[in-house]
N, C-alpha and C positions, 0 to 999 in steps of 0.2 A: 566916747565919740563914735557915732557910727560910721559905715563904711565910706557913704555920699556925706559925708562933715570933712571927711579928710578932702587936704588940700597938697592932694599927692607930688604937683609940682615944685615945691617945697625942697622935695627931696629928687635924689638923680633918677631914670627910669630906671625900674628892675629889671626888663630885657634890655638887650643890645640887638644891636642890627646884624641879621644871621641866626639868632638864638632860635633853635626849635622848638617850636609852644606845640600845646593840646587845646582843643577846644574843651571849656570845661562846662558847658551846654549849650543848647541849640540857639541859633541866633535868627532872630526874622526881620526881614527886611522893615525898616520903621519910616518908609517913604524917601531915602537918603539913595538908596543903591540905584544905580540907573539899569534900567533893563530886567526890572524882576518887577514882581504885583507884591504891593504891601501885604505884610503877611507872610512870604512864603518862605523858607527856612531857605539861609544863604549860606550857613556852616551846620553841620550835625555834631550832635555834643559826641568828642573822641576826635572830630577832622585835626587831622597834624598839618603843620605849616610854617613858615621860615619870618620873621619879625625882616619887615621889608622898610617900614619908612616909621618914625618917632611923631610925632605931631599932639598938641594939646588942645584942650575943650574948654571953655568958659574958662579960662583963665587958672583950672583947678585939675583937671584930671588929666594922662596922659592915654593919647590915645596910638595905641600900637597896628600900624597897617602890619597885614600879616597875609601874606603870599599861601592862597590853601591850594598849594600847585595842582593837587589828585581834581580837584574843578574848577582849577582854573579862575578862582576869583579872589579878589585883594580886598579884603573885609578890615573894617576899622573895628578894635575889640580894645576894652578896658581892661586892666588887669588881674580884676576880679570874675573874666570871662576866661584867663587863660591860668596853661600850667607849664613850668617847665618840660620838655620831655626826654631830654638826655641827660644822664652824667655827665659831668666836666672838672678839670681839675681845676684847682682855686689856689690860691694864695691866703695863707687864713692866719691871723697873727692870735696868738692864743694869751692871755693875761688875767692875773685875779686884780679884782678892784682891792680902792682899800678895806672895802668891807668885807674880803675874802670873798665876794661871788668872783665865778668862773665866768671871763667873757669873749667875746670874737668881736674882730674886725678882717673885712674884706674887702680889702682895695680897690679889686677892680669894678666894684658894685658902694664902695666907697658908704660902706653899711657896718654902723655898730651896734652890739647886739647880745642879748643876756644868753649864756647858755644854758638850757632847763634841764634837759637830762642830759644822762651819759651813760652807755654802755658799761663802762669800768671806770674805775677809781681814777683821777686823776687825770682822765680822758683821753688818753693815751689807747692806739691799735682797736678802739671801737667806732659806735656809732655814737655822734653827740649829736642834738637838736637845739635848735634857737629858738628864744621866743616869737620869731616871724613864722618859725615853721620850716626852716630848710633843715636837712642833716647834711651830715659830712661824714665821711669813715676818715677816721684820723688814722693818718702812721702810729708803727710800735715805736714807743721811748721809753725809758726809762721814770719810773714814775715819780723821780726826786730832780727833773730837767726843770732845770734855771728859764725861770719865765720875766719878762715876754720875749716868747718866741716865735718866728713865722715859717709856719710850713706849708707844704703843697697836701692839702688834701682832696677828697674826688665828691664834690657835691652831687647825691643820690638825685637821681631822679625822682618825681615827687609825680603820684598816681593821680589822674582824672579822679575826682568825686563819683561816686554810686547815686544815683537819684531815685 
């Protein structure tokens, strides 16, 4: 299913209100923005900015107003326009299926989720990755800890795309 099939509303937003995003490229105004000429670029791909208001599109996508305070304008962006830009610490319940794959759930993002790699055995004091794409530096345990278990781990900040 491609990106514009998904029917994002479905699921809870991926930001929250306050969350620091990135611009993850340039955005032009498409006749919507009052006080600008269609066309002219209302975020630059990298503008940082603070997830200000939650609001949805056709019934399917959500769309995140996002405060780009350095000019001053509240641009409505998709979530495939944005990126994380801080670490933060999570709540992340760690468990094997019963197929024996390694998986995560994250409560307050209320997301469950394949683990794909791992830093070290067992995944314990490294870096793991999900199949959405986020990592986490997990705390040191011991690598025979009775699962499931939920810890506090520090979800990485996740880098602007290169174009």
């Amino acid at each position: 299913m491609s990106e514009d099939d998904e029917v994002e509303v479905y699921d809870d937003p991926i930001y929250n209100y306050g969350d620091k995003v990135v611009s993850t490229k340039n955005i032009r105004n498409d006749g919507t923005y009052p006080g600008a000429e269609i066309g002219e670029i209302l975020v630059r791909k990298g503008d940082v900015g603070y997830v200000n208001s939650i609001g949805t599109f056709l019934q399917r996508y959500y769309i995140y107003g996002v405060d780009f305070y350095q000019t001053g304008r509240l641009v409505g962006m998709r979530k495939r326009e944005l990126k994380t830009m801080e670490e933060q610490d999570m709540k992340i319940t760690i468990r094997k299926s019963v197929a024996g794959d390694w998986e995560a759930y994250i409560a307050k993002k209320d997301l469950e989720a394949k683990i794909v790699a791992m830093e070290n055995p067992g995944c314990w004091g490294g870096v793991i990755t999900l199949d959405n794409g986020w990592r986490f530096q997990m705390p040191e345990m011991a690598a025979d800890t009775r699962l499931p278990l939920t810890v506090e781990a520090r979800k990485l900040a996740e880098e602007a795309e290169d174009a």
